[in-house]
C-alpha positions in Angstrom: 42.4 3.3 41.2 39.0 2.5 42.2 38.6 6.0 43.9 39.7 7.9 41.3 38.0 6.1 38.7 34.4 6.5 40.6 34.9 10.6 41.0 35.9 10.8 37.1 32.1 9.0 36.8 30.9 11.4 39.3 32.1 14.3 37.3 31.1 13.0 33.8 27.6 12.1 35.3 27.1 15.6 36.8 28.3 17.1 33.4 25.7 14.7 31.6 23.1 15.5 33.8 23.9 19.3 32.8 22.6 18.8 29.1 20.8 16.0 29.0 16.3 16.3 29.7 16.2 12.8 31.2 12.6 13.5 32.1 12.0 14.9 28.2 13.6 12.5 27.1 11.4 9.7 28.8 8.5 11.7 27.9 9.3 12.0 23.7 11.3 8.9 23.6 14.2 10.5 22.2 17.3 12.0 23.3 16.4 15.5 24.5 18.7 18.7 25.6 18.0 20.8 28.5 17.3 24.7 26.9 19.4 27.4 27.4 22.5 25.0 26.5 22.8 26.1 22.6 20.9 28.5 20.9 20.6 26.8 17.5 19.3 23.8 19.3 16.5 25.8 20.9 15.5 27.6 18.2 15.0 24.0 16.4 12.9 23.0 19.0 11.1 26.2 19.1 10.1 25.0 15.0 9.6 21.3 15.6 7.2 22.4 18.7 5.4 25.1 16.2 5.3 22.6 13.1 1.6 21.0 13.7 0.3 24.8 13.7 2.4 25.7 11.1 1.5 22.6 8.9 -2.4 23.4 9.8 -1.7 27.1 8.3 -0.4 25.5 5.0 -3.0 23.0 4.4 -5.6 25.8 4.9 -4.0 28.5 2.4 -3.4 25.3 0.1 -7.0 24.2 0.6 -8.1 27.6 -1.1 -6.0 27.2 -4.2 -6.9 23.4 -5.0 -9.6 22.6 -7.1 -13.1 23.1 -5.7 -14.2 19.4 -5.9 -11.4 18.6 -3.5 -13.2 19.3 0.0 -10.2 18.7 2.3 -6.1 18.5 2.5 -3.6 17.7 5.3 0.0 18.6 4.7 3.0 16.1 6.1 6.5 17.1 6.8 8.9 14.5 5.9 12.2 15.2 6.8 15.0 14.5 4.2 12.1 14.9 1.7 9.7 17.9 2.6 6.7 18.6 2.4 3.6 16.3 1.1 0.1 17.3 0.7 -2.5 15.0 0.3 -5.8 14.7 -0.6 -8.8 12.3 0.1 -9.7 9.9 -3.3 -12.7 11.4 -5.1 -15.3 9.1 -6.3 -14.1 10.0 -9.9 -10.9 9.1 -9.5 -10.8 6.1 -11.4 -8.9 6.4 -14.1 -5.2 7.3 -13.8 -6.1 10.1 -16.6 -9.1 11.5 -13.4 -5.5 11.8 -11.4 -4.6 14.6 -13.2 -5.6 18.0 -11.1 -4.0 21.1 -12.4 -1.5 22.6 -10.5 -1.0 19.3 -8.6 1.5 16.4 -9.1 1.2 13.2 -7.7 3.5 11.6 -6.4 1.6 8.7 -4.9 -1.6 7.2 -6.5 -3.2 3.6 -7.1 -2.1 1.9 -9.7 -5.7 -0.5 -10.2 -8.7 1.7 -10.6 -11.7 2.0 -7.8 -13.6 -1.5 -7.4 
């Protein structure tokens, strides 16, 4: 029993170590598949490895459409709820009434005004 029992973990360890990036996995603290196993899994890795240049790309266009007293904007991928784009606190932005930039909605903003 004890022979056959040790090649059956033999052979699930060898298929493991098939699909499994041990090494990535260390690296990224995450479970991580070797490439080349499934196509839709590589191509997702191709976007979350592309996402910091594509999130860079956004802020800039979005950067050119805000309001011209805004001097800077990061955008944030949140998964299960998309994409967030925030701005720094302007020194007028006091009131919750100075919150209120056209095109924009804010989802998160201080409820007590600048001390």
């Amino acid at each position: 029993i004890a022979q056959e029992f040790s090649d059956d973990l033999h052979h699930i360890a060898s298929l493991i170590g098939k699909v499994v990036d041990f090494e990535g996995s260390l690296a990224e603290n995450r479970f991580t598949v070797l490439p080349n196993i499934d196509p839709e899994i590589d191509e997702k890795k191709r976007r979350l490895m592309g996402l910091p240049s594509f999130l860079t790309e956004v802020a800039r266009k979005e950067l050119e459409n805000l309001d011209s007293r805004i001097p800077s904007c990061s955008v944030i991928y949140i998964p299960l709820i998309g994409f967030l784009l925030s701005i720094p606190r302007l020194p007028s932005m006091v009131e919750a009434s100075d919150f209120e930039i056209n095109g924009l909605d804010f989802m998160v903003r201080p409820s007590t005004s600048v001390r």
